[in-house]
Backbone as CSV, one residue per row, in Angstrom:
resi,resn,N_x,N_y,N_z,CA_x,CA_y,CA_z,C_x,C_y,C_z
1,UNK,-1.537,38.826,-67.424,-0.293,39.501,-67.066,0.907,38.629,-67.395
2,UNK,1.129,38.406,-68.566,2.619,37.221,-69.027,3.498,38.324,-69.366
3,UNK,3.312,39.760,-69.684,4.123,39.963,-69.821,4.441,41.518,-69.580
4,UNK,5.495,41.680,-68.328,5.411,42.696,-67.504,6.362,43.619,-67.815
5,UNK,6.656,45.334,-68.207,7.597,45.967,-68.472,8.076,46.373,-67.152
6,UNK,9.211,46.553,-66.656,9.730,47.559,-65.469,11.314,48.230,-65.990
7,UNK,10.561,49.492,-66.032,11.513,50.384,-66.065,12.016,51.177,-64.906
8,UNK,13.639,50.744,-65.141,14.632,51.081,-63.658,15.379,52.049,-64.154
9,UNK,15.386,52.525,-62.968,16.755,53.919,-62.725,17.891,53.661,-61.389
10,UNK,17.611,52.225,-61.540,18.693,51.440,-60.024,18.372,52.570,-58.493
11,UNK,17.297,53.107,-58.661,16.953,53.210,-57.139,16.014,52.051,-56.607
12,UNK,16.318,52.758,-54.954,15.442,51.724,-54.051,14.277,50.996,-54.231
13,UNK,13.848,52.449,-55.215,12.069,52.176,-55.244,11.682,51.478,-56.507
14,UNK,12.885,51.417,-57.659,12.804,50.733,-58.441,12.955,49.340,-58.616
15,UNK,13.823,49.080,-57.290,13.850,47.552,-56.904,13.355,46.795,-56.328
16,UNK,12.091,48.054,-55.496,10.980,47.487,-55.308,9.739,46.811,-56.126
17,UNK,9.885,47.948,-57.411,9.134,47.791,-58.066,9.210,46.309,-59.129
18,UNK,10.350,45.786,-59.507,11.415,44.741,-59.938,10.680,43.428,-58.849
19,UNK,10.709,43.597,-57.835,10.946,42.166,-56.909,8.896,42.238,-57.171
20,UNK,8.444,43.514,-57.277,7.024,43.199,-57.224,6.709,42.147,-58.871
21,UNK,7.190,42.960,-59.712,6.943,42.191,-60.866,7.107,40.537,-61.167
22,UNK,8.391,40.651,-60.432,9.013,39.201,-60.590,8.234,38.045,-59.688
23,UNK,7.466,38.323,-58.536,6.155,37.874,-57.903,5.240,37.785,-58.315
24,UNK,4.795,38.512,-59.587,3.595,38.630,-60.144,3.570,36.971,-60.477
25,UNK,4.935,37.744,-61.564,4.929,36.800,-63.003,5.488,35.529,-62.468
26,UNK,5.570,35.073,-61.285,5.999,33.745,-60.404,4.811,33.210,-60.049
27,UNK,3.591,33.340,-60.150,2.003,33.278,-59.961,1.263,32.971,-61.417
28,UNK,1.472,33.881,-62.338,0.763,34.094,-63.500,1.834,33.429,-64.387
29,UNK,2.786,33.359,-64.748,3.543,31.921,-65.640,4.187,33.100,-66.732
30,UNK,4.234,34.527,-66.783,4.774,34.983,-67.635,6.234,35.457,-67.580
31,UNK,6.699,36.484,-67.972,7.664,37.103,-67.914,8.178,38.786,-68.324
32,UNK,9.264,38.987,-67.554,9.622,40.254,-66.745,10.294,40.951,-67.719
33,UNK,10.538,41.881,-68.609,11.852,42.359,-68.860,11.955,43.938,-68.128
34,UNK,13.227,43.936,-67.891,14.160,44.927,-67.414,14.047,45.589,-68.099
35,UNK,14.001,47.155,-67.933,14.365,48.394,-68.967,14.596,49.288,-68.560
36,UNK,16.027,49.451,-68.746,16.309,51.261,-68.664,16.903,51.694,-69.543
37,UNK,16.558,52.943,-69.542,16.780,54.018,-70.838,17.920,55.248,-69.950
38,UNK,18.757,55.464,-70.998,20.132,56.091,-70.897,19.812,57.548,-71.663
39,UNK,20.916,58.388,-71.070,20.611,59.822,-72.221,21.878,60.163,-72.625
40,UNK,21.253,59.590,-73.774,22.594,59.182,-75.287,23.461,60.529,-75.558
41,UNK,24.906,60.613,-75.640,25.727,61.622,-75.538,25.305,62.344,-77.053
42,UNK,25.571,63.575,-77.572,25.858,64.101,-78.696,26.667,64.336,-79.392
43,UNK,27.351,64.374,-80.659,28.321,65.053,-81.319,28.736,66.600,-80.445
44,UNK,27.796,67.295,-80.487,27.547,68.501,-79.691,27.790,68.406,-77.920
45,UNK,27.848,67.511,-77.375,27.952,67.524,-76.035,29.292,67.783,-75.547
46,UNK,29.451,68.967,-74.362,30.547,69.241,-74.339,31.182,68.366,-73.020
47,UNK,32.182,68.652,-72.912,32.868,67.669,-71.914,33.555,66.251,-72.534
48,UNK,33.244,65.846,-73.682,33.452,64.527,-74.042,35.050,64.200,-74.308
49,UNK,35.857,63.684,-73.733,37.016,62.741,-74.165,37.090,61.890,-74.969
50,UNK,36.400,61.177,-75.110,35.820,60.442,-76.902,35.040,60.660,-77.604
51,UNK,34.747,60.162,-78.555,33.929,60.236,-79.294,32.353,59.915,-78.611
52,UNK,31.317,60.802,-79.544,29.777,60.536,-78.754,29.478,58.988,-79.098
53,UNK,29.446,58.510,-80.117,29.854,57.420,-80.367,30.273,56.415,-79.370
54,UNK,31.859,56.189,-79.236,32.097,55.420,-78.261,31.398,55.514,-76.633
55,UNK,31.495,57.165,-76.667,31.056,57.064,-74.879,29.389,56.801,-74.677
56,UNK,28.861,56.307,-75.999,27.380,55.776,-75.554,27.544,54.354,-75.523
57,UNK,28.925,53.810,-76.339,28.765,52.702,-76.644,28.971,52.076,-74.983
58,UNK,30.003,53.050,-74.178,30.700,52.191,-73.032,29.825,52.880,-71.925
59,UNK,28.437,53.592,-71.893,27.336,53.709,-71.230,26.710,52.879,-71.208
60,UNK,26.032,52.159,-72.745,25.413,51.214,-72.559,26.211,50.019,-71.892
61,UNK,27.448,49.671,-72.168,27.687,48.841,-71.312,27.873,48.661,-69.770
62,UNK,27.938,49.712,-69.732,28.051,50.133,-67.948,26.575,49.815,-67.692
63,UNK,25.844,50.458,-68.600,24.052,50.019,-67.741,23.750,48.563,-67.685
64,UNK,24.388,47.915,-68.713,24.116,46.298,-69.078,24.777,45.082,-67.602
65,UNK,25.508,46.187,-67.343,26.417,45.496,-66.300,25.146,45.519,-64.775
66,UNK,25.274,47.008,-64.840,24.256,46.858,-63.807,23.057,46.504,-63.333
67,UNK,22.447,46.093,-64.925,21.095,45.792,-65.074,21.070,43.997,-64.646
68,UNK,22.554,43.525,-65.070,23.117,42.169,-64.648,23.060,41.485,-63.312
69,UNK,23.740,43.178,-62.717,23.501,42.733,-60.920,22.295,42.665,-60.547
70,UNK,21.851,43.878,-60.332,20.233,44.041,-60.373,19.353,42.670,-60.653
71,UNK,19.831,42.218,-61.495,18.317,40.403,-61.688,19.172,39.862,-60.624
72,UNK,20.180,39.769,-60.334,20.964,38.779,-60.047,20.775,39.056,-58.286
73,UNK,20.778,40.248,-57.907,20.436,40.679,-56.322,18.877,40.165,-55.997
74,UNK,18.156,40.523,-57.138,16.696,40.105,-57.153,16.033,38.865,-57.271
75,UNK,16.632,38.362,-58.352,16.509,36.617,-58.743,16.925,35.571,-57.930
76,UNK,17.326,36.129,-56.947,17.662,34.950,-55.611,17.204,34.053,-55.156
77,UNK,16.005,33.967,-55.026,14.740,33.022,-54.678,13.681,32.914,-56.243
78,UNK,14.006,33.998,-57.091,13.000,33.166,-58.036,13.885,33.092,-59.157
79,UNK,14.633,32.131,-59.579,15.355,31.538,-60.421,14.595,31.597,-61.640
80,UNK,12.981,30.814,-61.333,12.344,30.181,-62.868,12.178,30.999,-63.123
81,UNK,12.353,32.427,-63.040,11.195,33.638,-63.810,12.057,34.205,-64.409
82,UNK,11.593,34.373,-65.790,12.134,34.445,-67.472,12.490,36.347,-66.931
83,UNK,13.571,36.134,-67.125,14.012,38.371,-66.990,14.822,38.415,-68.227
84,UNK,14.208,39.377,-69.461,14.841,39.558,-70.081,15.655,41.058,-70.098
85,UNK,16.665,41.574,-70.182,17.273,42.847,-69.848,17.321,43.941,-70.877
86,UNK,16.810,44.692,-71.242,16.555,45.873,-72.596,17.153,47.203,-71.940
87,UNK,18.298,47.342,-73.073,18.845,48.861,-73.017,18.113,49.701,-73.863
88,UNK,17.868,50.973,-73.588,16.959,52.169,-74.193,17.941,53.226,-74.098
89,UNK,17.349,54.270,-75.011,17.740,55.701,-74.458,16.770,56.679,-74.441
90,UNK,16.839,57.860,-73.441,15.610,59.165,-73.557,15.175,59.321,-75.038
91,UNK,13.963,60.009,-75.151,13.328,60.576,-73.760,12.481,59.248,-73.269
92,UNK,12.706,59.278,-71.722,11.808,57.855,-70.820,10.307,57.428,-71.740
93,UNK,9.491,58.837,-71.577,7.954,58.811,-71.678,7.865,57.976,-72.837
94,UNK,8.123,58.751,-73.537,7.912,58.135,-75.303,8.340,57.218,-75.809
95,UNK,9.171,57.357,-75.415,9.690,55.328,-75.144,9.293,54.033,-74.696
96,UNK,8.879,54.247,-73.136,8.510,53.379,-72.634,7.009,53.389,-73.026
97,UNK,6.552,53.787,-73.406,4.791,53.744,-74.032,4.733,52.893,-75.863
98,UNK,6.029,53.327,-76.351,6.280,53.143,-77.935,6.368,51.589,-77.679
99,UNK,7.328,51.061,-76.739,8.258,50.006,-76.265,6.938,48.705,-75.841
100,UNK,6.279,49.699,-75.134,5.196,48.913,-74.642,3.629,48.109,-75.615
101,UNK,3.398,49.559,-76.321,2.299,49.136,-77.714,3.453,47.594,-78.319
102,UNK,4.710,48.067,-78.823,4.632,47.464,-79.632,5.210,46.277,-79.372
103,UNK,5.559,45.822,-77.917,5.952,44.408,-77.629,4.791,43.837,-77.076
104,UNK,3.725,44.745,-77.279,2.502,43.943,-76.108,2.824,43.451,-75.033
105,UNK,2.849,44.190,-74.654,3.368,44.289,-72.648,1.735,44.288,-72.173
106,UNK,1.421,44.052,-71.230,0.310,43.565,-70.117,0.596,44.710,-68.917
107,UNK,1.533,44.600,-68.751,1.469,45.845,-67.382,2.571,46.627,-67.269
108,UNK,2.659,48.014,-67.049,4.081,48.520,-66.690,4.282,48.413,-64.938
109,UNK,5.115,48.215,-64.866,5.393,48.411,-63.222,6.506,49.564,-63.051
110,UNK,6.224,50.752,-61.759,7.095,51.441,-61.742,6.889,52.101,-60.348
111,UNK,7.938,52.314,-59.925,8.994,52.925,-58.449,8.281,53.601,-58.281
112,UNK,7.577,54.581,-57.056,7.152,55.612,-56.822,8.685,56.301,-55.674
113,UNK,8.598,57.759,-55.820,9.733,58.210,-54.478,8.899,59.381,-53.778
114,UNK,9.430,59.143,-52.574,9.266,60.240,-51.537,7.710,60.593,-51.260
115,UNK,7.919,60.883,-50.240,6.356,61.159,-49.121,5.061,62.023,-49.963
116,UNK,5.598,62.447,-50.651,4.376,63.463,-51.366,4.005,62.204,-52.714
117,UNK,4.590,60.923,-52.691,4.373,60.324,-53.927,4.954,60.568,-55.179
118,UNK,4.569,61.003,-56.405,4.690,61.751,-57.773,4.736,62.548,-57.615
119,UNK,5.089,63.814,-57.003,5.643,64.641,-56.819,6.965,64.866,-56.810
120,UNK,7.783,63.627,-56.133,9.012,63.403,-55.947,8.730,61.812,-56.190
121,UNK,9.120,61.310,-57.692,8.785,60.067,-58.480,10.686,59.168,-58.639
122,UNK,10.500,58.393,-58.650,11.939,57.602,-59.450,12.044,58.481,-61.140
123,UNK,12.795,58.429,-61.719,12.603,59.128,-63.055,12.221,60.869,-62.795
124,UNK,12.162,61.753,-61.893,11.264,62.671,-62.027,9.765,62.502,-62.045
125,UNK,9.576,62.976,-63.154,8.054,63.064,-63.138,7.600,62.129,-64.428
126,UNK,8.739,61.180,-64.610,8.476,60.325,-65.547,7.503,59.136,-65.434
127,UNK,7.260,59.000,-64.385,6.244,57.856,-63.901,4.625,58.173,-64.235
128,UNK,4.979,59.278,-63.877,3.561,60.139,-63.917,2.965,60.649,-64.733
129,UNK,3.594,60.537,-65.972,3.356,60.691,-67.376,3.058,59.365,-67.886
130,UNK,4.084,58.662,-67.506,3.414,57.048,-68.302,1.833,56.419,-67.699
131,UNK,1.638,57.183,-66.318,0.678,56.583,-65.870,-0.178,57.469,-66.850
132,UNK,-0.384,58.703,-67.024,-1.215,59.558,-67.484,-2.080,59.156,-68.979
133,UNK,-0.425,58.823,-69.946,-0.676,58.514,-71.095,-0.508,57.339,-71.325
134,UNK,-0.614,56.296,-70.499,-0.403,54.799,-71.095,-1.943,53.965,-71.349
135,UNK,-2.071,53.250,-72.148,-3.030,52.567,-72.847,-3.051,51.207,-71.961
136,UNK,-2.009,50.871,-71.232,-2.260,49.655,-70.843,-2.084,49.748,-69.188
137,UNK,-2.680,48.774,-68.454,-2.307,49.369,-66.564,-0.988,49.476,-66.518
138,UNK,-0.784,50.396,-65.397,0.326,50.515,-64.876,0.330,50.412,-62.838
139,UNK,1.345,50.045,-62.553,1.370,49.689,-61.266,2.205,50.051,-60.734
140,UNK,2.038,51.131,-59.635,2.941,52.010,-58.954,3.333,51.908,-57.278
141,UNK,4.178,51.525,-56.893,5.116,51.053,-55.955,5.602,51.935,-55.561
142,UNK,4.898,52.544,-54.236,5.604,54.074,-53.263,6.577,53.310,-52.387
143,UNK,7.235,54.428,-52.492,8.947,54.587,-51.634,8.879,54.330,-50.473
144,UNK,7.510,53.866,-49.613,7.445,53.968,-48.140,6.768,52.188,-48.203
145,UNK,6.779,51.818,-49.438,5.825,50.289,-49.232,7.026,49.392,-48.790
146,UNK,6.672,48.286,-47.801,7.360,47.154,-47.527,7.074,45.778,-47.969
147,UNK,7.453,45.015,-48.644,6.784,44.100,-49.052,6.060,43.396,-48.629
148,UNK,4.731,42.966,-49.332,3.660,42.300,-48.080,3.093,41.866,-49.615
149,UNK,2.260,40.947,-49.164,1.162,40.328,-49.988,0.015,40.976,-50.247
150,UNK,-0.469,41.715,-51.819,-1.739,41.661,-51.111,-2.831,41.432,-51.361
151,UNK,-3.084,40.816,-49.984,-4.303,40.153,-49.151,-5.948,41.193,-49.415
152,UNK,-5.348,42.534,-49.393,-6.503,42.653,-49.056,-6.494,44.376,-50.173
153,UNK,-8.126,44.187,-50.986,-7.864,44.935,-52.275,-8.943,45.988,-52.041
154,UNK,-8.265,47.242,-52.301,-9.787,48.620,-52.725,-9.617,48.492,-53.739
155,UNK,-11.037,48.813,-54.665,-11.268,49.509,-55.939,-12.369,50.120,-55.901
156,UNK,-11.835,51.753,-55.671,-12.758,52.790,-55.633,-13.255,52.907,-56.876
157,UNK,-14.715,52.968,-57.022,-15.720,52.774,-58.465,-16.804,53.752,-58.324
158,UNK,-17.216,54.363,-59.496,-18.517,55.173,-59.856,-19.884,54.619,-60.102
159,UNK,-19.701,52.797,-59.571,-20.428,52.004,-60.390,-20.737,52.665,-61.862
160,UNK,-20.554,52.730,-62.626,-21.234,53.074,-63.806,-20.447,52.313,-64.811
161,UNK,-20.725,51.977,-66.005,-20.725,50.700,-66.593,-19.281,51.166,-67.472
162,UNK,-19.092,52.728,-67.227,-17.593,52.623,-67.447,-16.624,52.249,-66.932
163,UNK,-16.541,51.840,-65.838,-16.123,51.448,-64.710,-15.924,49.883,-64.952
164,UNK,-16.666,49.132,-65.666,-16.924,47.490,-65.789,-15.956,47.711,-66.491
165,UNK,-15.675,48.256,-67.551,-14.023,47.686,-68.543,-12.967,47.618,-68.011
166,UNK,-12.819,48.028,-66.723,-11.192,47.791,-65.925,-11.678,46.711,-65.417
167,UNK,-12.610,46.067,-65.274,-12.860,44.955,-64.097,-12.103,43.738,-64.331
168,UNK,-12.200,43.181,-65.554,-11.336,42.076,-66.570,-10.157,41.938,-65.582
169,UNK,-9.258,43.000,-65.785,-7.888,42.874,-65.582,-7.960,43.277,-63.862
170,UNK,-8.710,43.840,-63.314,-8.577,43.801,-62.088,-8.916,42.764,-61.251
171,UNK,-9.812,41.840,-61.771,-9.756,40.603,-61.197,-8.980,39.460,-61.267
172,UNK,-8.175,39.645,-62.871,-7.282,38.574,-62.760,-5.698,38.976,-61.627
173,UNK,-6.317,40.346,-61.024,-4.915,40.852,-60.178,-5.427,39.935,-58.651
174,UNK,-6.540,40.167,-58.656,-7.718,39.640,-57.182,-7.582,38.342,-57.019
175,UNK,-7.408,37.191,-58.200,-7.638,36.339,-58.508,-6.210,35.493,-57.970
176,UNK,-5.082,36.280,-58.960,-3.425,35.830,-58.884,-3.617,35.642,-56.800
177,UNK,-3.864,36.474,-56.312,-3.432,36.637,-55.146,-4.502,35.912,-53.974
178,UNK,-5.483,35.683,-54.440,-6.885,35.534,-53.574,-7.303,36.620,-52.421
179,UNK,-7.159,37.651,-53.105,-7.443,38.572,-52.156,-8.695,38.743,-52.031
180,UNK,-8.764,39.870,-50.753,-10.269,39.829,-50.858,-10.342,41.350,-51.574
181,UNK,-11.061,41.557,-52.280,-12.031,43.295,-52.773,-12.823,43.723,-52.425
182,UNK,-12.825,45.169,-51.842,-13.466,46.004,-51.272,-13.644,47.030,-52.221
183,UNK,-15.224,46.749,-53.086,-15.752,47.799,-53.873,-16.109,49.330,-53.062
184,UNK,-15.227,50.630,-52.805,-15.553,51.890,-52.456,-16.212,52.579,-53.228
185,UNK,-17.553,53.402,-53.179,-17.983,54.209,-53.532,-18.195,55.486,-52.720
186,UNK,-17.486,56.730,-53.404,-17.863,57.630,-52.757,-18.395,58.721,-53.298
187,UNK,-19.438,59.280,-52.731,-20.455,60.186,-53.367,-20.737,61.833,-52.430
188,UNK,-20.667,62.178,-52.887,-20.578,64.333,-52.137,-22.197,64.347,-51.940
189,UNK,-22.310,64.853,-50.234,-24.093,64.825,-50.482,-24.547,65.857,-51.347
190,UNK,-26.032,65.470,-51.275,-26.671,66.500,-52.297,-27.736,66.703,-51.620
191,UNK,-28.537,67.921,-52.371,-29.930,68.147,-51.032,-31.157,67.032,-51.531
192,UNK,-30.800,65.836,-52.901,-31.754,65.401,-53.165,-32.167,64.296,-52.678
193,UNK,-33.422,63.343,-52.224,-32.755,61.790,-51.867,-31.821,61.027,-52.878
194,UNK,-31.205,60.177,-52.215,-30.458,59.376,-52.810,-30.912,58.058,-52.749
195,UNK,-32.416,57.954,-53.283,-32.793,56.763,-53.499,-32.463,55.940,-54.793
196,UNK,-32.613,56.605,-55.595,-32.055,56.340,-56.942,-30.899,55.580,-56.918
197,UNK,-30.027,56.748,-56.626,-28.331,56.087,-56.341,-28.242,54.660,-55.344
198,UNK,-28.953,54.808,-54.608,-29.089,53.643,-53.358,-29.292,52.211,-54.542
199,UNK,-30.788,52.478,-55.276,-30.649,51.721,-55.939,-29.921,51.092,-57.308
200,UNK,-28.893,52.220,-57.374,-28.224,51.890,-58.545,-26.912,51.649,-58.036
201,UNK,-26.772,51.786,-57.033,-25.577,50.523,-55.732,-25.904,49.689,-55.765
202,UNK,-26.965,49.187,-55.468,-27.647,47.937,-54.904,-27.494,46.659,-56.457
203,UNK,-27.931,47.494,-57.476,-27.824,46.924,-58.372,-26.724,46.442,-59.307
204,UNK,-25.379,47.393,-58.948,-24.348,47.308,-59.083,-23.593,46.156,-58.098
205,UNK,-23.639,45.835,-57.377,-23.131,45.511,-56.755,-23.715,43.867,-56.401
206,UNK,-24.870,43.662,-56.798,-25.598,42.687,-57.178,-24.809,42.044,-58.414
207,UNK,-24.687,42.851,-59.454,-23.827,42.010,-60.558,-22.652,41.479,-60.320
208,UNK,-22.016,42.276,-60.130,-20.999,42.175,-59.566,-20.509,40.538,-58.756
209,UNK,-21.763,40.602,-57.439,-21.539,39.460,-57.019,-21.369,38.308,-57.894
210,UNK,-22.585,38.291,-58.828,-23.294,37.520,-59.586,-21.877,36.530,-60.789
211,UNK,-21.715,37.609,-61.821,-20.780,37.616,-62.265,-19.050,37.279,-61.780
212,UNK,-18.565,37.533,-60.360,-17.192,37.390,-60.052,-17.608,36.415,-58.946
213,UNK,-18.609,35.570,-58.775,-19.258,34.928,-57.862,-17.724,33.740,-56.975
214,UNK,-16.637,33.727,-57.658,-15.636,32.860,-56.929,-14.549,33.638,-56.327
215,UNK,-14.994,35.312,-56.160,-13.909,35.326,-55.672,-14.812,36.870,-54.196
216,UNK,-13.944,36.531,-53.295,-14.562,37.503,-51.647,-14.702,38.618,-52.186
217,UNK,-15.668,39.449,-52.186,-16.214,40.911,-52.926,-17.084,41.325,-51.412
218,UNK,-16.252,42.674,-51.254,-17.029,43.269,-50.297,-17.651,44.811,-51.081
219,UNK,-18.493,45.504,-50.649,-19.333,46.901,-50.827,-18.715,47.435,-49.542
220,UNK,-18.459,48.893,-49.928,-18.773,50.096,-48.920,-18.777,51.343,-49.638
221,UNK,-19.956,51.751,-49.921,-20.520,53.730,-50.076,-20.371,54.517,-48.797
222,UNK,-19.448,55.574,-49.100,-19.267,56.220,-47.892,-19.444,57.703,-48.685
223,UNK,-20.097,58.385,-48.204,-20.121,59.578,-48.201,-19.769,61.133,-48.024
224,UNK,-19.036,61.820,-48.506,-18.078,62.590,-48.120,-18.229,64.091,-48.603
225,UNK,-17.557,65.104,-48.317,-17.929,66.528,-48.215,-16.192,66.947,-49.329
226,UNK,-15.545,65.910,-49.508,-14.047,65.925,-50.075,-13.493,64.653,-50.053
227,UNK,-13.805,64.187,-51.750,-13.254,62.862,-52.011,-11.941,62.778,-51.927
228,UNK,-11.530,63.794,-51.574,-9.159,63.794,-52.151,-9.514,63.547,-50.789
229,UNK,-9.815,64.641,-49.473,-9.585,64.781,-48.135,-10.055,62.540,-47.547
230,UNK,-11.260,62.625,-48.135,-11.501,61.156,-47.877,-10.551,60.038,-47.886
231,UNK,-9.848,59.586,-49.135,-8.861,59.562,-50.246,-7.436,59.164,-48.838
232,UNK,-7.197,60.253,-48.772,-6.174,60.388,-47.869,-5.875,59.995,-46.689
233,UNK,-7.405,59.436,-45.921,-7.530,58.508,-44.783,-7.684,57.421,-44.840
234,UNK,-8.480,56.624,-45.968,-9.276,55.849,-46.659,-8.801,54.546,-46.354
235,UNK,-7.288,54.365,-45.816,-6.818,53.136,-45.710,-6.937,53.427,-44.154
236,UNK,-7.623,54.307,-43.258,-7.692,54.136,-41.960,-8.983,53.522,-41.490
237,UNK,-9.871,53.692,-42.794,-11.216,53.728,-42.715,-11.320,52.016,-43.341
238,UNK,-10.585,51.708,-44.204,-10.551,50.327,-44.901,-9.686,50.057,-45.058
239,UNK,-8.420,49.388,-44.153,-7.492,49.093,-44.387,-7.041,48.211,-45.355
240,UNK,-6.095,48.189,-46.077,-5.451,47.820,-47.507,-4.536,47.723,-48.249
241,UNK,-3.778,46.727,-48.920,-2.498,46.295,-49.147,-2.440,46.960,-50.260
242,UNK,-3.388,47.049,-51.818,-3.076,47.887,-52.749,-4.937,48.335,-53.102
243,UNK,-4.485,49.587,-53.539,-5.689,50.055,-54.166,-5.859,50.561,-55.877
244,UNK,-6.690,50.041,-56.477,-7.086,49.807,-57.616,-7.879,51.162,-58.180
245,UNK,-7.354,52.025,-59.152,-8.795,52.647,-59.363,-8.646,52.785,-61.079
246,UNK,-9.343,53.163,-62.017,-9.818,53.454,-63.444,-9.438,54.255,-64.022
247,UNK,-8.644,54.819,-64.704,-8.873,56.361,-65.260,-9.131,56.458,-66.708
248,UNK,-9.984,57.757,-65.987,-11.292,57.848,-67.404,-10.331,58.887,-68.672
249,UNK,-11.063,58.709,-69.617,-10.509,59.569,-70.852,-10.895,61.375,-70.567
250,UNK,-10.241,61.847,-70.295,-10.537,63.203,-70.345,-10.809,63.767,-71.753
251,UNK,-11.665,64.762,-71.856,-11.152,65.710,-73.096,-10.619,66.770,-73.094
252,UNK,-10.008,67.200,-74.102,-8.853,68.265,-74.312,-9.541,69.443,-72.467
253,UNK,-10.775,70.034,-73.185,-11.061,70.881,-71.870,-11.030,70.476,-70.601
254,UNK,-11.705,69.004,-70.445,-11.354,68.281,-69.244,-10.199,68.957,-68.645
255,UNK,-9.116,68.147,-69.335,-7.608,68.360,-68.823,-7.118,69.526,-68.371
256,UNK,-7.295,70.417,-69.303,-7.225,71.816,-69.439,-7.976,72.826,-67.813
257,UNK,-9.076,71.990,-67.500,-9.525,72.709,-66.727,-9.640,71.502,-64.863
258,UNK,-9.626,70.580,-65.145,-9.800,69.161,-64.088,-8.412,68.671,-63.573
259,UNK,-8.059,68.343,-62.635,-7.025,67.954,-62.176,-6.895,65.949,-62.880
260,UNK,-6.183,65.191,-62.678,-6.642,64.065,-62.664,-6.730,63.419,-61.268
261,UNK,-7.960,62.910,-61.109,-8.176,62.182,-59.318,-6.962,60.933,-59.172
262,UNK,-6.801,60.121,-60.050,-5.984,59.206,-60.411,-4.224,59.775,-59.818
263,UNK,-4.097,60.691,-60.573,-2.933,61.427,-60.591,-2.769,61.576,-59.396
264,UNK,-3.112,62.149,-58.450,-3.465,63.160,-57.349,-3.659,62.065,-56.243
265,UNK,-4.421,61.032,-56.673,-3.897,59.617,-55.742,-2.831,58.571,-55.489
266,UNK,-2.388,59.161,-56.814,-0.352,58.574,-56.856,0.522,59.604,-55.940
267,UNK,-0.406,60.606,-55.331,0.272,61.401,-54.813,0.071,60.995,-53.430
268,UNK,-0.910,60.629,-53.256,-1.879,59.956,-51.198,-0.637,59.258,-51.338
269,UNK,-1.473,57.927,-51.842,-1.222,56.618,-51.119,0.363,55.962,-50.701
270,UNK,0.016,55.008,-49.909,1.130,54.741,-49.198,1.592,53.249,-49.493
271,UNK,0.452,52.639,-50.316,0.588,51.642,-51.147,0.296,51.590,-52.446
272,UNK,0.793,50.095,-52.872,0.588,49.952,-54.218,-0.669,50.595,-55.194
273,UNK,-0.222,51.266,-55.905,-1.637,51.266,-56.893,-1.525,50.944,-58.385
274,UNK,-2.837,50.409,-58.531,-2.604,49.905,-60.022,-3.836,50.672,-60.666
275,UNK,-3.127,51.199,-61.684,-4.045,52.199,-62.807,-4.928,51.676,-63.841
276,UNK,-5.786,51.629,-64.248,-6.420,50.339,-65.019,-7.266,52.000,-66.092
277,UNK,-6.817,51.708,-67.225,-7.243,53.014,-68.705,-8.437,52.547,-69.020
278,UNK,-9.475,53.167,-68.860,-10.480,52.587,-69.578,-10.414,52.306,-71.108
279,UNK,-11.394,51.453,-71.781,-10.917,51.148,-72.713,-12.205,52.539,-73.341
């Protein structure tokens, strides 16, 4: 994680999301840049007193200004950490994904707003698209989080070995912090035994140890009749500073016909989550 994108819209939740990054990368030795994207006037735009021209020119400077305060309200206590400041313009999505491939960015970080989550996002529903379509994690910071450390990590898993390609980067998140991880599995009964599965926990979770052997790894399979309904208590049941989960590649019908669980959990939670794309 050296090198972290956060894209702001100078709300609350975006400056949450800002002070999270700048903590990261105060741990991990990299660096932060700032980004917000503006929606560039037209020849065609009516209302204008100058030229489209000038009045983007003295937008961008108005954002540059504020993007100035902004490190400067934030950077208070962490001086050493490299913030570089990038002006953009719409559209957000396509941008901040273009922006990201091609500076090789490591993580996006971004604001979540209001009680329903992504539903009511910083940007609109712009967050929720980058999480959807981004190639690299992204880490989402709800409007109700207070800053805390965290201590203590879910990563809800299918054990299944698609599941092992987010692990990389989710441990060097486990690692930065010394938290502890709490591997969740949750499974809908069935009328069959679940010996099989028992043992393909057992075995999962065996590697696991084996392999991440330096850092606190806990198990819990819990069983449920409604993984969203589960989902939604889940930090009553395992309490937790951020929760971690995977998202898998859909196909066209997938999408077309499947909600995303991922998605739909940017909508729960009440803390941090970090999105990890399978590869």
């Amino acid at each position: 994680m050296k090198r972290i994108l956060v894209p702001v819209d100078f709300s609350p939740t975006s400056k949450k999301a800002f002070k999270f990054a700048v903590d990261i990368v105060s741990k991990s030795g990299g660096s932060v840049l700032l980004y917000h994207l503006y929606t560039a006037a037209r020849k065609s735009t009516p209302g204008l007193l100058v030229s489209a021209a000038e009045y983007n020119k003295q937008l961008a400077l108005t954002c540059l200004k504020k993007l100035k305060r902004l490190k400067k309200e934030i950077m208070k206590e962490a001086t050493e950490v490299p913030v570089s400041i990038i002006i953009g313009h719409s559209p957000v999505v396509s941008n901040v994904l273009k922006y990201s491939e091609k500076h090789h960015i490591d993580l996006i970080v971004m604001g979540t707003q209001g009680a329903s989550g992504l539903k009511k996002i910083t940007m609109g529903s712009k967050a929720s698209q980058v999480m959807e379509k981004s190639n690299i994690p992204v880490l989402l910071i709800p409007e109700k989080f207070k800053w805390k450390l965290p201590e203590r990590i879910v990563f809800t898993t299918a054990f299944k070995r698609t599941d092992r390609n987010s692990l990389s980067f989710a441990f060097e998140f486990i690692r930065l912090y010394g938290a502890v991880v709490t591997f969740v599995n949750l499974e809908k009964p069935r009328h069959q035994s679940y010996s099989g599965e028992e043992d393909n926990f057992e075995t999962y979770a065996f590697s696991l140890h084996r392999e991440y052997s330096e850092s606190k790894i806990q198990f819990r399979r819990l069983k449920t009749k409604s993984i969203v309904k589960t989902m939604e208590t889940l930090h009553d049941e395992i309490p937790y500073d951020m929760l971690i989960m995977a998202r898998r590649k859909l196909s066209f019908l997938n999408r077309f016909f499947q909600k995303s669980f991922t998605k739909e959990m940017a909508c729960i939670t009440t803390q941090p989550l970090l999105v990890i794309p399978q590869e």
